[in-house]
VOGU-3710 file (C-alpha; in Angstrom, 3 decimals, decimal comma):
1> xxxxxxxxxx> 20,157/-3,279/3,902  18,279/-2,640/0,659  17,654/0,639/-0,016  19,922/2,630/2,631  23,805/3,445/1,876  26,243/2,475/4,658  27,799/5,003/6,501  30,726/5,703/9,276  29,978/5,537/12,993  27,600/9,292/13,627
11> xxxxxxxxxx> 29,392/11,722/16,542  26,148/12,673/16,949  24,653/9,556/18,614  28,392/8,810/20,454  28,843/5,032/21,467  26,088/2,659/21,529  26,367/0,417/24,255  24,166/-2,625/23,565  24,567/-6,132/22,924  26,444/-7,580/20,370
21> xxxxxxxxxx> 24,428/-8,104/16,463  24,933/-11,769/16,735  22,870/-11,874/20,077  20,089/-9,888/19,007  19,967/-12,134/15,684  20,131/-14,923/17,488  16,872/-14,162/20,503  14,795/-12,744/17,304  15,146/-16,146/15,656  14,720/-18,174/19,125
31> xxxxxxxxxx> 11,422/-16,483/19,721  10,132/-15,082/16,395  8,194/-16,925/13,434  10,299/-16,867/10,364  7,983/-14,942/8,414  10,556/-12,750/6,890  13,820/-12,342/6,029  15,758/-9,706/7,453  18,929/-8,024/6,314  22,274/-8,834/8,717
41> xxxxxxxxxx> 21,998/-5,336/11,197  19,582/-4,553/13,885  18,560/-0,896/13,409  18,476/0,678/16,895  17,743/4,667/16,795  17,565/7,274/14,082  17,364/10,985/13,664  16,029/11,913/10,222  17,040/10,112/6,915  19,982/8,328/9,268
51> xxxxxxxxxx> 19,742/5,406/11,151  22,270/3,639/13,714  22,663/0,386/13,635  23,396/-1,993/16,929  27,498/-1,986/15,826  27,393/2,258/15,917  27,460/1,912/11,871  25,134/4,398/10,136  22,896/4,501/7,317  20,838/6,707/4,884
61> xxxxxxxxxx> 17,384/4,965/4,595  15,402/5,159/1,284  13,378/2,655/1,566  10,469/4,945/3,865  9,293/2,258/5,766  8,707/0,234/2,199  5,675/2,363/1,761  4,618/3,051/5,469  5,788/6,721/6,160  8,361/8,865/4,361
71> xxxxxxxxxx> 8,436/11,447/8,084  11,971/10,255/8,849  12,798/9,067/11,714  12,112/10,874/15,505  10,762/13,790/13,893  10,407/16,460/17,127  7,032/17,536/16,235  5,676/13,747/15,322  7,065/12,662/18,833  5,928/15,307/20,704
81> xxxxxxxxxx> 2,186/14,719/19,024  2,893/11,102/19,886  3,539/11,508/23,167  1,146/13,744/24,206  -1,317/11,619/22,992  -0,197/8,806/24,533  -0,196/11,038/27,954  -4,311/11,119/27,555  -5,627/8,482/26,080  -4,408/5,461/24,405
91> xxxxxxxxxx> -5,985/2,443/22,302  -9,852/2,453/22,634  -12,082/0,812/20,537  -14,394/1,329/17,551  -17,288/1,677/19,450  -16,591/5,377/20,958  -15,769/8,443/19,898  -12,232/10,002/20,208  -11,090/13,860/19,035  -7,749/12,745/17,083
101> xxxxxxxxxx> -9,741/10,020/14,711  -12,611/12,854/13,479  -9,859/15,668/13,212  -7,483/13,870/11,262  -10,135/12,320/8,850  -11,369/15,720/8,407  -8,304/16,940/7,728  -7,165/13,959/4,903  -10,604/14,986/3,528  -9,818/18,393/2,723
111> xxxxxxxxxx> -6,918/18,050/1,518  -7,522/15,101/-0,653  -10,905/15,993/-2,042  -12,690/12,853/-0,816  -15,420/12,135/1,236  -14,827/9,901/3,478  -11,790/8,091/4,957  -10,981/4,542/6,193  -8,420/4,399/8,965  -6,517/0,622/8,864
121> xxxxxxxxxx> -3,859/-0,846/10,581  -1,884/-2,280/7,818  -1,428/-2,641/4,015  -3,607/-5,455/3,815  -6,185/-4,166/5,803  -6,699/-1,528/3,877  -6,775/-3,481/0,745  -9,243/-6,002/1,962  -11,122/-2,632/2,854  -11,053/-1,623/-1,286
131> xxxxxxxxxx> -11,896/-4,887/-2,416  -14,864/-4,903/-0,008  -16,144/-1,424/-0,775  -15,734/-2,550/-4,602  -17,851/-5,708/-4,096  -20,527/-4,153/-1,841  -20,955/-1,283/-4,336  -21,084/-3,607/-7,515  -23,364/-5,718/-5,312  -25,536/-2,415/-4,447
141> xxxxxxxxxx> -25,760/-1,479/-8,242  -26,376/-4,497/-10,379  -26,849/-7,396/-8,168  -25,256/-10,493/-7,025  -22,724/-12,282/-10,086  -20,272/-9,322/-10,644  -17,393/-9,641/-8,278  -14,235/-9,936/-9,968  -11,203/-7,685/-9,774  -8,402/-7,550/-12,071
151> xxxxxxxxxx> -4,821/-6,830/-10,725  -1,590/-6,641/-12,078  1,020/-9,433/-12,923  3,979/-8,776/-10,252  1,766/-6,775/-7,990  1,708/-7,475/-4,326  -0,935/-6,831/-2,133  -0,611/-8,084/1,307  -0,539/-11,723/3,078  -3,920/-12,289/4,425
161> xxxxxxxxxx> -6,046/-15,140/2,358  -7,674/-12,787/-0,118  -5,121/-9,946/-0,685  -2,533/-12,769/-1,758  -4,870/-14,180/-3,558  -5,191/-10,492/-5,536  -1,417/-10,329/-5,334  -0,478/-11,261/-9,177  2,498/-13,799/-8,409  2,350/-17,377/-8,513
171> xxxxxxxxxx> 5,061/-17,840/-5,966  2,551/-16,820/-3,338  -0,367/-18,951/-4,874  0,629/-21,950/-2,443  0,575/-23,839/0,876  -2,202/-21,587/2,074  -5,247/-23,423/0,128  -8,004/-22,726/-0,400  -7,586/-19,172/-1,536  -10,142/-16,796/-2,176
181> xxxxxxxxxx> -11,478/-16,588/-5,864  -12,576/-13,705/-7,582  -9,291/-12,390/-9,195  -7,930/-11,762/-12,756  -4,564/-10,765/-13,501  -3,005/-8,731/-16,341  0,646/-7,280/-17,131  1,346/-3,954/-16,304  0,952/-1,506/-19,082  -0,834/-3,707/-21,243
191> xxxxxxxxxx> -4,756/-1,884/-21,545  -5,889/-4,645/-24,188  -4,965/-7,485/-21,695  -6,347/-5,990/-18,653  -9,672/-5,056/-20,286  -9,814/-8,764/-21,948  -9,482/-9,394/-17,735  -12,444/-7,496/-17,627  -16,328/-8,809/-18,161  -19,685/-8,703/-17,011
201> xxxxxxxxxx> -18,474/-10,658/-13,878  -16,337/-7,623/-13,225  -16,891/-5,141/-10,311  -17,810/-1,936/-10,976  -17,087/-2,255/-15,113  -19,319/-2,247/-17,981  -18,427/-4,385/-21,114  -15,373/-3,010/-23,643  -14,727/-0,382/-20,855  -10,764/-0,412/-19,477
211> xxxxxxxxxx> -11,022/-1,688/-15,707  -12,929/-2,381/-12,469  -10,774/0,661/-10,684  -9,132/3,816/-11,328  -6,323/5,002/-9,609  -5,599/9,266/-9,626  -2,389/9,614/-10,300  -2,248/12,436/-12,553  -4,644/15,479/-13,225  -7,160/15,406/-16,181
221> xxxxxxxxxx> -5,214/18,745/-17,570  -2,406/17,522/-17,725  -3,168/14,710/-19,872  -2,407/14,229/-23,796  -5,250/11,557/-25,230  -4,586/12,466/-28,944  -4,488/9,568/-30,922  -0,325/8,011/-30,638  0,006/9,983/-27,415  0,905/6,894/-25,283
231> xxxxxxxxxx> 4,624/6,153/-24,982  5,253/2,468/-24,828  6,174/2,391/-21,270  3,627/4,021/-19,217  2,667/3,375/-15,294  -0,361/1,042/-14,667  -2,612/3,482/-12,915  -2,190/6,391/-15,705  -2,733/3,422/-18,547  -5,757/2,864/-16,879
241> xxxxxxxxxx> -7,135/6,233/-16,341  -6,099/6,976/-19,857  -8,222/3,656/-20,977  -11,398/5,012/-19,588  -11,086/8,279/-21,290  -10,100/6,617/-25,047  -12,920/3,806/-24,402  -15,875/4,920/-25,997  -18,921/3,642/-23,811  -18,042/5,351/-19,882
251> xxxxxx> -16,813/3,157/-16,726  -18,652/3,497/-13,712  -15,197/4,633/-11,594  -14,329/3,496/-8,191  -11,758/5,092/-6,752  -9,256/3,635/-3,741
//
């Protein structure tokens, strides 16, 4: 399992009786669409960093749900919330009002210092979401013609249509034609490449400025833009919001 170490069989959980690994592997593949390939356990319960696996065998996960949630797993104040919840009122749709959705966007607001919140369902939702919001507001601002956005070589951005399409690998440029256009790619930690990605075609950018979207990642104090600051190794999103400080000219900034 990438990302977790492999452990001894946990007292704590005691014997697991289920069915055997190979069983489990083999309904999943009977009734499942091969979409991805999984590592050779079958995760069954977990209690923290630790999770058991089908075969009693435990693990320390570090992978945090590849991105999803770092909570750990069965947290006792996340399942009783959970259940509680699920007690009153479950899935309802867009079109009403619930309590939970305007308390916790309030609550991401204040502590993030934005305004307003999108709540998604996945990854690629929420992508789809930026590169909408990005489009609509270039489209709001200067008109129809300027909706291209530049992403990074060796990014990945979901598997719906258009956030492969942003997804800078050619290996997932294929069988699913046609994909949607719009996108210009640059290597990570390269600021001359990804503003020659950049042009009047661009979303939210203005010519010779660094990019079509910032990404906070550090505070403005904390910053050193004196000329030969820059290491040569530097993550994307700070290369980029160091760009649009040392580019003289301004970028209109849209953040997501």
């Amino acid at each position: 399992m990438p990302g977790a170490a492999r452990g001894t069989h946990s007292e704590a959980y005691g014997v697991i009786d289920l069915e055997k690994f190979e069983s489990i592997k083999e309904r999943d593949q009977s009734y499942i669409m091969h979409t991805y390939g999984r590592s050779e356990i079958c995760l069954v319960k977990g209690e923290g960093s630790v999770v058991t696996d089908s075969e009693g065998m435990d693990y320390i996960d570090f992978t945090s749900g590849i991105g999803v949630n770092s909570l750990g797993f069965c947290d006792p104040d996340w399942v009783g919330a959970v259940a509680g919840q699920a007690g009153k009122l479950q899935h309802t749709s867009n079109l009403y009002y619930t309590l939970p959705c305007g308390e916790l966007a309030e609550t991401l607001c204040k502590r993030t210092g934005y305004g307003k919140v999108f709540f998604g369902n996945s990854g690629a939702e929420a992508n789809e979401a930026a590169i909408k919001l990005a489009r609509k507001y270039s489209f709001d601002k200067y008109g129809a013609g300027r909706d291209k956005i530049a992403t990074l070589i060796n990014s990945f951005h979901g598997r719906t249509v258009t956030t492969l399409a942003a997804t800078g690998q050619e290996v997932f440029h294929n069988f699913f034609f046609p994909f949607t256009g719009g996108f210009a790619y640059a290597p990570a930690g390269d600021l001359e490449a990804l503003k020659a990605a950049c042009g009047e075609d661009t979303c939210v950018n203005r010519a010779d400025d660094a990019a079509s979207f910032q990404v906070r990642c550090m505070s403005p104090e904390s910053a050193d833009l004196s000329a030969g600051a820059l290491p040569d190794t530097i993550p994307a999103a700070v290369l980029i919001w160091l760009g649009e400080r040392r580019v003289p000219g301004g970028t209109d900034v849209f953040r997501a």
